[in-house]
N, C-alpha and C positions, 0 to 999 in steps of 0.2 A: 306113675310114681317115679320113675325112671326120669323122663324130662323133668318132674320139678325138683328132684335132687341135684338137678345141674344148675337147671334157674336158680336156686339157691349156693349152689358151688359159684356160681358165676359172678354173683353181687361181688359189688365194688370192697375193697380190702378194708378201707379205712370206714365204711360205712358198717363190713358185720363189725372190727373191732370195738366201734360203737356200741355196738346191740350186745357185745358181749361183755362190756365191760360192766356192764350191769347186774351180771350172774356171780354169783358165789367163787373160789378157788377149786370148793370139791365140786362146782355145777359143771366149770370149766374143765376140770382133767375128767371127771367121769363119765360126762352128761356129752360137752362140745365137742370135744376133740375128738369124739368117736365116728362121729358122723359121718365125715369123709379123710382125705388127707391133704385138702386144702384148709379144712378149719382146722384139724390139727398140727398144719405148719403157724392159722394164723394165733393158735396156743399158744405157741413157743416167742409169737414177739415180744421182744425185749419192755414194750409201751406196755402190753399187758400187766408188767407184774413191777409196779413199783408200786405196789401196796402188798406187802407178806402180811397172813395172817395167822400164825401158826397156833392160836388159840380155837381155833375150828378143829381141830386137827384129835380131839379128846379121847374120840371112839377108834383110835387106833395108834392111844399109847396104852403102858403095859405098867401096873400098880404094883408098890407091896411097902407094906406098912413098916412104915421107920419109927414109930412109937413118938412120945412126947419129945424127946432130944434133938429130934430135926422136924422135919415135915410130918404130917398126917398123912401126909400122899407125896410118894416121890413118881412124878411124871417119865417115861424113856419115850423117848421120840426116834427112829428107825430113820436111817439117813446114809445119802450113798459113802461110797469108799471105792476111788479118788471123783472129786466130782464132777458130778457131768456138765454139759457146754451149756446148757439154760437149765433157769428155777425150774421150769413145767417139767422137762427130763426128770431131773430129782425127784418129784414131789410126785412125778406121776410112779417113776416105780416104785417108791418105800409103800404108794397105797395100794399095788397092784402085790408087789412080790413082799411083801412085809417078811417074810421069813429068809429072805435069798442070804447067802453065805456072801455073798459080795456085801454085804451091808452088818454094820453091827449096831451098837444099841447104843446110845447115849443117856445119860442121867441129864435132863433137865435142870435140875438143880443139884446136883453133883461136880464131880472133878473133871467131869469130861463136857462142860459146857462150851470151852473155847473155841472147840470143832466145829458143831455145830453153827455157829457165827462167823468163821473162818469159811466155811462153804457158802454161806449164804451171803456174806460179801464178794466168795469170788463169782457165782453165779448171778445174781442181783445187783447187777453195777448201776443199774440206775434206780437203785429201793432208795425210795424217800418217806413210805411208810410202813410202821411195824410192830405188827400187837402182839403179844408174848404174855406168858401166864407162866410165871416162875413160886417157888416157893417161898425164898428168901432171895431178895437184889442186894447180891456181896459185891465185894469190890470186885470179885474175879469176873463177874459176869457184866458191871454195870463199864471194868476195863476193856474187857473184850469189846463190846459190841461198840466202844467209842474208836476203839483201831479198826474192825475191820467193818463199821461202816458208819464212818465219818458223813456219808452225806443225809442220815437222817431229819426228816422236818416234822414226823409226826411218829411220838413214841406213845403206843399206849401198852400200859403194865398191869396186870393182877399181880397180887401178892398175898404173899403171907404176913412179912414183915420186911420192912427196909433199913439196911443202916445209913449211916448220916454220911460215912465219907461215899460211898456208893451212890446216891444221891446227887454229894458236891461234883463226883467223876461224870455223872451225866450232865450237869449242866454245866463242867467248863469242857469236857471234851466234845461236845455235841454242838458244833458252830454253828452249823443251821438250822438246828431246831426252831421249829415254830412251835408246836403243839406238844404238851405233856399231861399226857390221860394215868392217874395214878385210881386203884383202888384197893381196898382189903378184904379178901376171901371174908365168908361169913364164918367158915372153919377155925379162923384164925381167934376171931369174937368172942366163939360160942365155946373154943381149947380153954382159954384166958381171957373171961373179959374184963376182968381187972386188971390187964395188961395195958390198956388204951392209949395211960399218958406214954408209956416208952414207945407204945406203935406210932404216934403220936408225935417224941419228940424233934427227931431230926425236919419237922415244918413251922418249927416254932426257932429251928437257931435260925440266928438275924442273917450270917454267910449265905444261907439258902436262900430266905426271902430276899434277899437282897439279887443274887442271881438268877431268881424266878420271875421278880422283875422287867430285864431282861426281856423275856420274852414276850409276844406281840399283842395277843390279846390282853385281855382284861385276867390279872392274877390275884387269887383271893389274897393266896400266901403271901402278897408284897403286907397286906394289910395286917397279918396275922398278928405283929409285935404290937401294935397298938388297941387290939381288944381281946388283951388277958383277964379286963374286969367282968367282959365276955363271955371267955371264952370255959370259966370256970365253974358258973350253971349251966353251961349248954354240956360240961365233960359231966356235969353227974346226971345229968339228965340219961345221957347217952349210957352212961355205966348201970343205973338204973336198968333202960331197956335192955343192954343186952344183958344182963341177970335174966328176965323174965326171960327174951329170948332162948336163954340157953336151956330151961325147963323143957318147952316145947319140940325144942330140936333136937336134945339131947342125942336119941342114938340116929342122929345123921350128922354126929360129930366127925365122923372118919369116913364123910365123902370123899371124894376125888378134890385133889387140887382144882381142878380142870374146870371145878363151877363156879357159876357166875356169883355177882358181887352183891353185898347187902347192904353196903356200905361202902360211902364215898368219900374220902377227906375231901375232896372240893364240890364247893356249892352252886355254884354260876353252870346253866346247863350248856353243853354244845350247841345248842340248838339256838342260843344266841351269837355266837358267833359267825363272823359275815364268812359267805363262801370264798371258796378258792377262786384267784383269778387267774389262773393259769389252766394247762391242762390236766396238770398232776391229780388226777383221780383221788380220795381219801374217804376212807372207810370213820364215819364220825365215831364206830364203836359202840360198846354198850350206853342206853340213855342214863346210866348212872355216873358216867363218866363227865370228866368236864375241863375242857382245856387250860392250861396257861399258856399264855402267847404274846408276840414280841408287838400286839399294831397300837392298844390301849389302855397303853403304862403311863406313869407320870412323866417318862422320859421321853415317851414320844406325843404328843399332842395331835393330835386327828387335824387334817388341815382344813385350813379355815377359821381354823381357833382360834383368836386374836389374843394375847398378852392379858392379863389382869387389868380391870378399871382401875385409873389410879398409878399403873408404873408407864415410870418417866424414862427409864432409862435399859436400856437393852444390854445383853450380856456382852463381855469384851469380847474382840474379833480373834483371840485366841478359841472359845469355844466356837470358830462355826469353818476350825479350819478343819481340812479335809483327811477324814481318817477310816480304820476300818469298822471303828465303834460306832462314829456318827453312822455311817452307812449301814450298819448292819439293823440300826434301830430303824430304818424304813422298808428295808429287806423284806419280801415276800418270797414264799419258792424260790429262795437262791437268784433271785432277779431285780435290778433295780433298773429304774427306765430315769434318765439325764438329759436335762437340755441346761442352758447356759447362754448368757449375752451381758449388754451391759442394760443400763438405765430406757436407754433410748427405744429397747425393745420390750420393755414394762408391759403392755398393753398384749403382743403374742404370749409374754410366758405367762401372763394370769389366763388368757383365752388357752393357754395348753394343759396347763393346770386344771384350768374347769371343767373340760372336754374329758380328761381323764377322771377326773372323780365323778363326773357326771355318769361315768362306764364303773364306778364302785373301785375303781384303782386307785390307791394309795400309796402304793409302795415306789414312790419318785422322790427326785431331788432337783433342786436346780440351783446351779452354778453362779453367783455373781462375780461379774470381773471389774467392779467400780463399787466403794462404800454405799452410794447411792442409793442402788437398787438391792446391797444388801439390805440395809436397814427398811426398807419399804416392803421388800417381801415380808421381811421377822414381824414389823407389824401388821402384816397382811393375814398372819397366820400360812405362810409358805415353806415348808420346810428347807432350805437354804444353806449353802457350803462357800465359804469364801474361798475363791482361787487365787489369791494373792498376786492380785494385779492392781494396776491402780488408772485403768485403760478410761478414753475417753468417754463422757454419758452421751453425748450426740449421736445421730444415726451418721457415719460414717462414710456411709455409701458402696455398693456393691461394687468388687473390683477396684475398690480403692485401697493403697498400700497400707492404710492402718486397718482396712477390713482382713485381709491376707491376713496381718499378725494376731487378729484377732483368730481366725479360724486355723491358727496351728495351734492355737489352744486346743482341740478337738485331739489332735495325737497326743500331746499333753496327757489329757483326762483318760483316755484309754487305759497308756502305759499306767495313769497311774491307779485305776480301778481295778486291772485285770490279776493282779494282784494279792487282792482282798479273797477274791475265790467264788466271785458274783459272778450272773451272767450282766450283761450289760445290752441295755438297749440305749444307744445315742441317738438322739433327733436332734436338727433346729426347733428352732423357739417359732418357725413360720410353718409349722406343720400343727394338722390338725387329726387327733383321734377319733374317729367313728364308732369303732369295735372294738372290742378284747382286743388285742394283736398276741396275746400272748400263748392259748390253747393253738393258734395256729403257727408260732414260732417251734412250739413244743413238738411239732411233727416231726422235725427233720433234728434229732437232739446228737446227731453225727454231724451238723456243720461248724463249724470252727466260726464262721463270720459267716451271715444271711444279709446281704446288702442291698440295696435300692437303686433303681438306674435310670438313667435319663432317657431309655429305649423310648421311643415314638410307636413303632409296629410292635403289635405280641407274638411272643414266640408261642403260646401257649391260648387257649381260649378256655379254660377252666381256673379253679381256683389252685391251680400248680405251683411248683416254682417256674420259673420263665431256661429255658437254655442258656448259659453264661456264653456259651459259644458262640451263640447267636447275635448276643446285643451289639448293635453296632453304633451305641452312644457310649458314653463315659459309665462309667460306675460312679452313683451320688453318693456324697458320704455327707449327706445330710439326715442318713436315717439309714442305718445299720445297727444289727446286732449280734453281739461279740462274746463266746463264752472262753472263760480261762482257761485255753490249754493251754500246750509248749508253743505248738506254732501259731498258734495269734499272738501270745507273748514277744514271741521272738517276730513277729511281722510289725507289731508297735514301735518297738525298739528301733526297726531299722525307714519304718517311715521318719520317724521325728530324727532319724540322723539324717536323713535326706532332704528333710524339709530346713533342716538347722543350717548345712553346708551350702544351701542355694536361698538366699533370703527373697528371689524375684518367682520361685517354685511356688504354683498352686497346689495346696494340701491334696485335694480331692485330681489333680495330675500326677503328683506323687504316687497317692494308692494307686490308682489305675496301672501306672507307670512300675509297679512294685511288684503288685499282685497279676498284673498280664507277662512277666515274664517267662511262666510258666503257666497255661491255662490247657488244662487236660494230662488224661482221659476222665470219662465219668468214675465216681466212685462206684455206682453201683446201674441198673437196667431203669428203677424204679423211682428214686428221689431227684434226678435230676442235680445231682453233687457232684460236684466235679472237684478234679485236683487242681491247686494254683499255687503261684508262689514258686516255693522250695519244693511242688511237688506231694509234700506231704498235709497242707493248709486245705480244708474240704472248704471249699466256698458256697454258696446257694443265692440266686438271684430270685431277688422279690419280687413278684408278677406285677406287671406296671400297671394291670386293670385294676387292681385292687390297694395296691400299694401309689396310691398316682401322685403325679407331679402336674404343677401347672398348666404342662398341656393334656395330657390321660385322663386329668378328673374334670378339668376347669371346663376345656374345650373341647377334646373330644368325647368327652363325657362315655370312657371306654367301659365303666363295670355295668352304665347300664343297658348297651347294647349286649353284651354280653350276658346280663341277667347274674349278675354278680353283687355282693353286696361287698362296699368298699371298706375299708379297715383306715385307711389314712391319707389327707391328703395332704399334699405337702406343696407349697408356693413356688415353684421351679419355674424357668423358663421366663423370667420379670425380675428384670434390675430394680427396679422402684417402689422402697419399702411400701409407699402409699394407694400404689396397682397392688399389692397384694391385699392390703387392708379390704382394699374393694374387692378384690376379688372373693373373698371370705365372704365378706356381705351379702357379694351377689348370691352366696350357696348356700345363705344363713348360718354363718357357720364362726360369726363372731359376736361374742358379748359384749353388746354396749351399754351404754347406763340408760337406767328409762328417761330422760332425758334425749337422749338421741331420736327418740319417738315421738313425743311430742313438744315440738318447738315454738317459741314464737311465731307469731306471724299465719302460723300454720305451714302447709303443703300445697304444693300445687303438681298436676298429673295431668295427663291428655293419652286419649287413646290415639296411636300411631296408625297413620293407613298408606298401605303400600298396595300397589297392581301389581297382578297375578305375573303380569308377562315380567316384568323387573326381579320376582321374584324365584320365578321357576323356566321360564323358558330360554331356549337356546344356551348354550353353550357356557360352562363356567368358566370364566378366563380375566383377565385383568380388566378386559371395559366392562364385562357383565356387572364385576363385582362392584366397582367403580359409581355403576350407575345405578346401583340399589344404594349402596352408603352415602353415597351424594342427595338420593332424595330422601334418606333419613335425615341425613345432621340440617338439611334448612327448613324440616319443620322441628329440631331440639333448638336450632338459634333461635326461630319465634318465641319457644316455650320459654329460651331462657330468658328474653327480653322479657316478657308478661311478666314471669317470676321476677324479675329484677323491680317493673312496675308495682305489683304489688307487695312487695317483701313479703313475698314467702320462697320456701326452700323446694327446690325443681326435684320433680321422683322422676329421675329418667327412665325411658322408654328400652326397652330389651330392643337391644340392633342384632338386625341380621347382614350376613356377609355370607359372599358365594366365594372369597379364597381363603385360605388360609395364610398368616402374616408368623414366621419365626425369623429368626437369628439369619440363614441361610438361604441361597437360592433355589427354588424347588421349580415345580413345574405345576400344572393346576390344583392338584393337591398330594399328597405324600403315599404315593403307592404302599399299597400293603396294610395304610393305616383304616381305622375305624370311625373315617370320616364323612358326618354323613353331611353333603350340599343341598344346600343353603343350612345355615348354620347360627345358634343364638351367640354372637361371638362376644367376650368380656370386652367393658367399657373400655379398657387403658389398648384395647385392639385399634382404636380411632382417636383416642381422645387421649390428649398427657394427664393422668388423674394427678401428677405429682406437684403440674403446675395448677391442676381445676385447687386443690386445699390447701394454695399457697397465698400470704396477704399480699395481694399485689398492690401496689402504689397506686394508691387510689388517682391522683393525679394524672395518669397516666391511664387508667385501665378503670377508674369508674369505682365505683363500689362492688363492693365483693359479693356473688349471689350462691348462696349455700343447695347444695343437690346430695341426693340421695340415688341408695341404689333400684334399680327397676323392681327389686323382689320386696321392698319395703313391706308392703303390705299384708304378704304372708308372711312377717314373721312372727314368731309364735309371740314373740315380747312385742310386738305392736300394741297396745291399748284397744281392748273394745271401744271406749269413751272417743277415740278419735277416729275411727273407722263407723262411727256413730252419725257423727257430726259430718255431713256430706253433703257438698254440694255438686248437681250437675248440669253443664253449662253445655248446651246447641249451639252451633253456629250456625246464622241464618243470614239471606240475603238482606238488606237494612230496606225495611220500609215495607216486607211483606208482612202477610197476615201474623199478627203475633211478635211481632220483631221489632215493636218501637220500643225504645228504653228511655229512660229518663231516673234522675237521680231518685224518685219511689218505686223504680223495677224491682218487683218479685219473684217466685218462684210462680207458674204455672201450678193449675190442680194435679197435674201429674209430677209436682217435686221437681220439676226442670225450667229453667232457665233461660229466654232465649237470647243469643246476644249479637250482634249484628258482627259479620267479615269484616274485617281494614279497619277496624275501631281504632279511636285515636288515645292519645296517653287519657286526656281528659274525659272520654266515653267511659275509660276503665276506672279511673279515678273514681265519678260520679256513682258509677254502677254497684261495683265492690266496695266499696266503703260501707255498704250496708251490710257486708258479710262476712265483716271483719274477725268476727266470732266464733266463723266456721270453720271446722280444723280443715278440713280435705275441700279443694273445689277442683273437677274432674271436665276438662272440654273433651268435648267430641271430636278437636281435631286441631289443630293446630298450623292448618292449610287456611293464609289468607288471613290468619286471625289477628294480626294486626299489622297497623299502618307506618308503621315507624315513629323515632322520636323527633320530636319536630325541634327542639335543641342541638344544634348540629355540633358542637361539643361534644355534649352529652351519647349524642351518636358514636362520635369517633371514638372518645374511650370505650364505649361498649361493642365495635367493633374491634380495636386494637389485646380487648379480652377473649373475644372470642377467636380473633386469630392464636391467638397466645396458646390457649385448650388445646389446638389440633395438632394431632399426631401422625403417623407416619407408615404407610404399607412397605412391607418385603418379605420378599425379595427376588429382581427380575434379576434370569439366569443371565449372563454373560453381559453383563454390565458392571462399569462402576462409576458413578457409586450406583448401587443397588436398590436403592429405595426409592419410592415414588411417596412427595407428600399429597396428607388430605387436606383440602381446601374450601374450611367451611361458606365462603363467598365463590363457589363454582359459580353459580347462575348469572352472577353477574361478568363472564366472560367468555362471549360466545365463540371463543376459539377452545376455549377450557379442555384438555384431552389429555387423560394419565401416563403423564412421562415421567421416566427420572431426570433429575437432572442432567445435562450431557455432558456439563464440564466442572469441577471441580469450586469455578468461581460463582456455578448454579445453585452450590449446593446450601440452602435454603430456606425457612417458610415463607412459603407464596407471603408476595405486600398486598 
């Protein structure tokens, strides 16, 4: 018994907070906390109790009858004096020592209600939910609880009766609020149920409904002014029953406050509204209860929503400027997630848009810095903020000085969000959602800024935060998040003075430059927080396996060595908007239009074949690598020439590479990292994708042949209809068994195809023209499969394209320049040997 009390002491921390979060308040102080003194420490975390229930609490308050003048039941609740350092402290002694002299007694719905709510703000600093069962909601009590705990998101109330300005004080002093659970004791009914219309009135003034609005979900009361023709058989109906009611209950008139409801002013049940997307645990409450809330009002439109049939013309660019109002109507949990670009990046921010709500996230914005792409989102149904820029729609170019001025927009939006009293989660518009991110942000609710970094190796092999101390790349500030204290406050302010005074200052050198002047000690043995800054700034770096960048997700594909599931990945590590576009594709991880699937002309595809010894033996080193990529790309130049003969669009083939190619000089691969050789390495690793989707001058370079990415096929938005339609093509010796063709070649009884090596343009002409029809036609290889173009023009443009494609390896240590080009006509040069260039006037693509 002994050993499994420890097996059980010993489980991971955040794993029982889990299993406990699921137990009651009284399960937890009576039940958990007893057991050892590691589950009673993990009682006391602060994560535990941002949901207070003090309506549970009934069997150990203390009654006596205040007659018809006030309450039927005046409630006292036992509560410490002075209070202690956490809720569990409190709430475990008033149930353990209820009679102690250190504690006195408070009236619930009495003169001594502000105490109460006074303690349990100062011990409950991070309560965001709070169910309470009062007699009457006065102003003293609906004042109090808006001072001393402002950061409420979910109020749920029993009552007796309400008044209307106590009411108004909760919905203007309650900023956060999402959720408002109102019910009326049955006591209340059954006292007077001809009382109704005054119980009644304060949800029929318009001030109210108007501010109930407001809030996120779906609110009956916004509706309430427009069906009073309504609402006046449904009051007698009501008054009706509770007459009868009162018969039968009569002497259970002068129950306890403390019971449950019989009656609900609002109709729409909880149990329709969508879950929380964060980690903020919420008690849904009694099922008679039923939210008002901020997500599916008139004021906010669910995205996706497109404008009215019929309107021409969109609101002025006054309403979509940037405020605490608009923001707060997309506000979830105190958290809004922002990205921002101009026009040119269209195509990322609807693909970042869809990935989150595709996760049930709604609670985002996104920034225009050009009319442009305003107006295109507003009719997109995007929720959208004008930054008052008037910046160019073109893609601009990475590292280029109008990019810079673009991306000090980013301190910009900080300073001016953090502010409002939101957390803030900023990303680029080239990052892509996986997962929540948000239950796992909510872990560490002590870091000031949780940032993302351009680490290569992990500091960490779990789902952690990574060591700040450690990273020995830049800190990305393409995807950080920032809650409003003093010191991120005060760390904004003094980036964008920094970045203002040096206008050739990279934003993302700046913060590093700002925030590492100070890095250390840890704040604490456990979260991995450490101090930065001024010292006082808790910092948290985002685990690179999970949180990846271009190279962590793309290439070395770290969460799933690790056995991790990723949360985002983000385009890093690639200048060229249009290598990342592919690179998304190649991970399926971008939406294109069905169109993009099924094309004219159709597809065309070939299975790749490589030898064991090029692909795994001997040593990984510049020629190894050299000479696997080399006998790839001159069976894709065949594929692409076919594809160019018969107009259709090339699925290229997944390349493998035995080095790795960045920024820098390395050595055979990057010690410490999670690289495993030979490797499936992204297209724009060999190939310029920026020139393959550029129109080149045909004059020069031939006609343009359209490719796709190698993952085509599996993507879930392929068409069956076209994965239907297939054809499969042998390559045979010409003249053996089975191998003759002729302009009636068919398909074989086994669905295949045979077609002769070294075919000439006119062989394929002849042949295919019969199957023109066929979405997909799929060779066996692409070795020998054709003869060339016998158009010696025609040749050189489409050789002068395919030199054009080819890209670039690095980086050899101690050399400059550093790169070695790839040379899709290696074979035709039998001194051909991967050098860089030696001199500066080399530097080149190979003629």
């Amino acid at each position: 018994m002994q050993s499994s009390d420890r097996s059980l002491a010993d489980m991971q921390s955040d794993m029982l907070l889990e299993m406990f979060a699921s137990f009651t308040m009284i399960e937890i102080i009576m039940s958990i906390s007893a057991v050892c003194k590691c589950w009673k420490s993990l009682s006391s975390e602060l994560t535990m109790w941002k949901t207070l229930d003090l309506t549970m609490f009934r069997d150990y308050f203390r009654s006596q009858h205040l007659g018809r003048a006030g309450c039927t039941k005046s409630c006292r609740l036992l509560v410490p004096v002075p209070p202690s350092e956490t809720p569990f402290s409190s709430i475990f002694t008033v149930i353990n020592r209820p009679r102690s002299k250190d504690y006195r007694q408070l009236l619930n719905c009495g003169e001594h209600s502000a105490s109460i709510f006074q303690i349990i703000g100062q011990n409950c600093k991070i309560l965001t939910v709070l169910r309470l069962r009062v007699c009457d909601l006065v102003n003293q009590i609906s004042s109090t609880i808006t001072n001393c705990l402002p950061g409420l998101k979910v109020f749920v109330l029993r009552c007796d009766a309400i008044e209307k300005d106590a009411l108004k004080n909760l919905l203007d002093g309650l900023a956060n609020l999402d959720e408002l659970y109102i019910s009326i004791s049955a006591t209340a009914l059954a006292t007077d149920p001809f009382g109704l219309s005054e119980i009644l009135a304060p949800f029929q003034d318009e001030s109210i409904v108007q501010k109930a609005s407001m809030l996120r979900r779906n609110n009956p009361l916004k509706n309430m002014a427009d069906c009073k023709a309504i609402f006046l058989p449904i009051y007698a109906i009501v008054v009706i029953g509770a007459s009868l009611y009162c018969l039968f209950i009569f002497s259970d008139v002068y129950r306890s406050c403390s019971s449950s409801s019989s009656f609900s002013l609002l109709s729409s049940s909880p149990g329709q509204s969508q879950a929380s997307n964060s980690s903020h645990r919420t008690n849904s409450g009694n099922p008679s209860l039923a939210p008002i809330s901020r997500m599916e009002n008139k004021l906010v439109k669910p995205i996706w929503a497109v404008p009215p049939a019929g309107s021409q013309k969109m609101p002025p660019r006054k309403a979509f400027k940037l405020s605490k109002k608009l923001v707060q109507q997309r506000v979830k949990d105190n958290i809004i997630i922002v990205t921002f670009g101009n026009y040119a990046f269209m195509d990322f921010i609807l693909n970042w848009v869809k990935h989150l709500t595709e996760l049930s996230i709604e609670n985002l914005l996104v920034g225009a810095m050009d009319t442009k792409l305003l107006e295109a989102l507003y009719w997109k149904g995007v929720p959208v903020f004008d930054m008052g820029r008037q910046t160019s729609t073109i893609d601009v170019g990475w590292g280029s000085p109008d990019f810079q001025k673009m991306q000090r927009e980013k301190a910009i939006l900080i300073d001016a969000f953090l502010p409002f009293g939101f957390e803030l989660l900023l990303c680029d518009s080239d990052t892509v959602w996986l997962k929540n991110p948000l239950p796992y942000l909510a872990r560490f609710p002590d870091a000031d800024i949780l940032t993302s970094t351009d680490q290569l190796i992990p500091t960490v092999v779990d789902d952690s935060l990574d060591f700040c101390e450690q990273i020995q790349f830049a800190y990305n500030v393409g995807l950080f998040h920032w809650r409003p204290s003093n010191s991120s406050k005060k760390f904004a302010k003094e980036w964008i003075k920094l970045l203002l005074a040096d206008e050739g200052l990279w934003d993302q050198q700046g913060f590093n430059d700002i925030i590492r002047r100070q890095l250390g000690p840890s704040v604490d043995q456990d979260s991995k927080l450490t101090y930065a800054y001024d010292g006082e700034l808790k910092l948290g770096c985002l685990p690179v396996s999970i949180f990846g960048g271009g190279h962590t997700f793309f290439v070395q594909k770290m969460y799933q060595h690790l056995g991790l599931d990723p949360y985002a990945a983000h385009a890093t590590f690639q200048t060229s908007t249009e290598a990342k576009r592919h690179r998304f594709r190649e991970a399926n991880l971008l939406f294109d239009p069905p169109s993009y699937y099924d094309v004219p002309g159709g597809f065309l595809t070939f299975k790749p074949s490589i030898p064991k010894n090029l692909l795994l033996d001997g040593e990984h080193n510049i020629q190894s690598h050299f000479s696997l990529v080399n006998y790839q790309i001159k069976q894709i130049r065949t594929a692409f020439a076919v594809a160019s003969l018969l107009n259709r669009t090339l699925v290229m083939p997944r390349l493998w590479c035995r080095m790795d190619s960045v920024f820098f000089a390395h050595p055979r691969d990057l010690t410490g990292s999670i690289m495993r050789q030979p490797f499936i390495c992204p297209l724009d690793y060999v190939f310029q994708v920026n020139i393959m989707v550029k129109e080149l001058p045909e004059n020069k370079f031939g006609p343009s042949i359209r490719f796709r990415e190698h993952s085509l096929f599996d993507n879930p938005s392929m068409p069956q209809k076209v994965k239907d339609s297939w054809l499969d093509v042998d390559l045979c010796q010409e003249w053996s068994q089975g191998c003759q063709v002729s302009s009636n070649t068919t398909r074989s009884q086994t669905g295949v195809l045979k077609f002769p090596k070294n075919s000439s343009e006119q062989t394929y002409t002849a042949v295919f023209s019969s199957f023109k029809t066929v979405k997909v036609i799929q060779f066996s290889s692409m070795r020998d499969a054709f003869a060339g173009f016998a158009d010696k023009l025609k040749e050189e443009k489409f050789r002068n394209r395919m030199k054009a494609y080819m890209g670039r390896w690095c980086c050899v240590e101690d050399h400059d320049p550093p790169h070695i080009y790839y040379d899709i006509y290696w074979d035709e040069k039998p001194d051909w040997k991967p050098e860089p260039p030696q001199t500066p006037e080399d530097d080149h693509p190979p003629s």
